[in-house]
N, C-alpha and C positions, 0 to 999 in steps of 0.2 A: 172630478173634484177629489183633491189628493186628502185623505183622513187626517185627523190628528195623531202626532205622535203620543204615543201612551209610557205605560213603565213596561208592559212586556217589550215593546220594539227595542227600550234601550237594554232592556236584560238579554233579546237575541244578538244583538252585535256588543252587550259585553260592556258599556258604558254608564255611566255616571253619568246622572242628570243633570248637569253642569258641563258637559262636553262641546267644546267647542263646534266648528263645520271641518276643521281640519283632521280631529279626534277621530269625528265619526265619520268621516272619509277613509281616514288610515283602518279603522274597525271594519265597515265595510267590505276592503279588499281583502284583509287579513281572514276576515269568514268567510268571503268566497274562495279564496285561494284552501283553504283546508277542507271545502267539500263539493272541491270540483275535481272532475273525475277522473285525472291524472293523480291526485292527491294521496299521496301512501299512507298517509296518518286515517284515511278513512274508506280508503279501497278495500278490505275486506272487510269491514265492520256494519257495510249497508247495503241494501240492495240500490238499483239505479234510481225506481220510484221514491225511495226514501229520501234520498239525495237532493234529488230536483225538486220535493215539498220542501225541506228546510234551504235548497237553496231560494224558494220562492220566497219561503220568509225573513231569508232574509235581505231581498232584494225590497219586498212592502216596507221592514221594518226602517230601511235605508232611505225609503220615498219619503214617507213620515218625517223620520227624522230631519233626512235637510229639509225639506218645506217649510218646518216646522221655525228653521236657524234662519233660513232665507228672510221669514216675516222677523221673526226677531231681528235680524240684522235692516233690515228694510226700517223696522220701528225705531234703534237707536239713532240713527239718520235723522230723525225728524225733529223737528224744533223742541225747547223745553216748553212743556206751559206757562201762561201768564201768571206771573206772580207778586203782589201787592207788593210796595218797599221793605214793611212790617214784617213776610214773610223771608223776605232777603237780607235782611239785618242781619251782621257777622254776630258771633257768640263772643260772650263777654270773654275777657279770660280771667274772670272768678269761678266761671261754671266749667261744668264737665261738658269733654268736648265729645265722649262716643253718644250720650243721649241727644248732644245735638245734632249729631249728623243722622243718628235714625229720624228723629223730628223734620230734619232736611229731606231726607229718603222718602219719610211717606207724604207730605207735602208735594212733592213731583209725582207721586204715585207711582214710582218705585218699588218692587219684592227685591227680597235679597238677593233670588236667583237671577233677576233683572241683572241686578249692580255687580253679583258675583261673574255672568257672561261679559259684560261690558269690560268690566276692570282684569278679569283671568282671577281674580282674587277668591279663594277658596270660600263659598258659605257660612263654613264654621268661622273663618279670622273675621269674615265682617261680621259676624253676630258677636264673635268676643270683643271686636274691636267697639262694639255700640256697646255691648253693656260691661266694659270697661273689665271683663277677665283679664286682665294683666298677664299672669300665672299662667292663660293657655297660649301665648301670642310667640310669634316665633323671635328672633334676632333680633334687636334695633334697627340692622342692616336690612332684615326685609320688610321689618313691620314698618319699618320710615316709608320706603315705595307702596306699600301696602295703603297706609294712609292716607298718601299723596295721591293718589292715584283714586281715589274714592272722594278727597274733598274738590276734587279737579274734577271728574264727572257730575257731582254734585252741583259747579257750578260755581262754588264759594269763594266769597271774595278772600285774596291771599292764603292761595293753600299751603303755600310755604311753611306759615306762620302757623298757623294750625295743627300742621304734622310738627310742628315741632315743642307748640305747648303738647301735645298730644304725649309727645315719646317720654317729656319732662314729667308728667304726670305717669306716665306705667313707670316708670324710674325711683317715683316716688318722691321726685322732688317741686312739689308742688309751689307756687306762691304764696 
């Protein structure tokens, strides 16, 4: 039975908890190739024993990890939950739309890190983008994909429309 991945595993191959299966594939080779035993960057600095424990760690931390991407990838596959009409009702557009789409987010029962692997969308923009930091959000140009791309996993009727009161509102030009 393969363990959970942890925070040390991602701190031996180097990664951010938010790393794709692709990331931590390319990290993987990248730390075997630097302390396998052709390697000049670490030919005199260890002995052989030394080598082969951290190359074992980081072959565990590698196991972990994809297992870990594999269920997540396996789990976003899978249907949304049942959810009541009430709960699927589009957001007015008198109201603010980043509290609605957390309000949406945790209704499916959704983390951020959920929505951030799904979407590629960084942590930090979908937190700014829920509680409407304006000031930390990047470009129009990627915060529109940014958005789109969150009320579309979401599920939400017309995300079009959404991303676009959305960019009207960090803009400042509200209704």
């Amino acid at each position: 039975m393969t363990k959970k991945a942890t925070f040390e595993d991602y701190r031996i191959l180097n990664l951010p908890d938010e790393a794709t299966a692709d990331e931590a594939r390319r990290a993987y080779h990248r730390m075997k190739a630097l302390y396998a035993e052709s390697s000049l960057a670490t030919y005199s600095l260890m002995e052989d024993d030394q080598r082969f424990e951290i190359l074992q760690r980081i072959e565990k931390a590698y196991m972990h990890i994809a297992h870990d991407l594999r269920v997540q990838d396996m789990a976003s596959t899978s249907p949304l939950p049942f959810l009541d009409s009430d709960q699927l009702a589009p957001p007015a557009f008198n109201e603010r739309i980043g509290p609605y789409l957390r309000q949406r987010r945790e209704i499916l029962g959704f983390t951020i890190k959920d929505v951030a692997r799904r979407t590629r969308v960084r942590s930090t923009y979908l937190e700014d983008i829920e509680n409407e930091h304006f000031g930390n959000l990047p470009a129009p140009v990627y915060l529109r994909g940014f958005v789109l791309e969150y009320a579309r996993l979401l599920g939400l009727p017309d995300p079009e429309k959404i991303t676009q009161f959305f960019l009207k509102q960090a803009s400042g030009g509200e209704e």
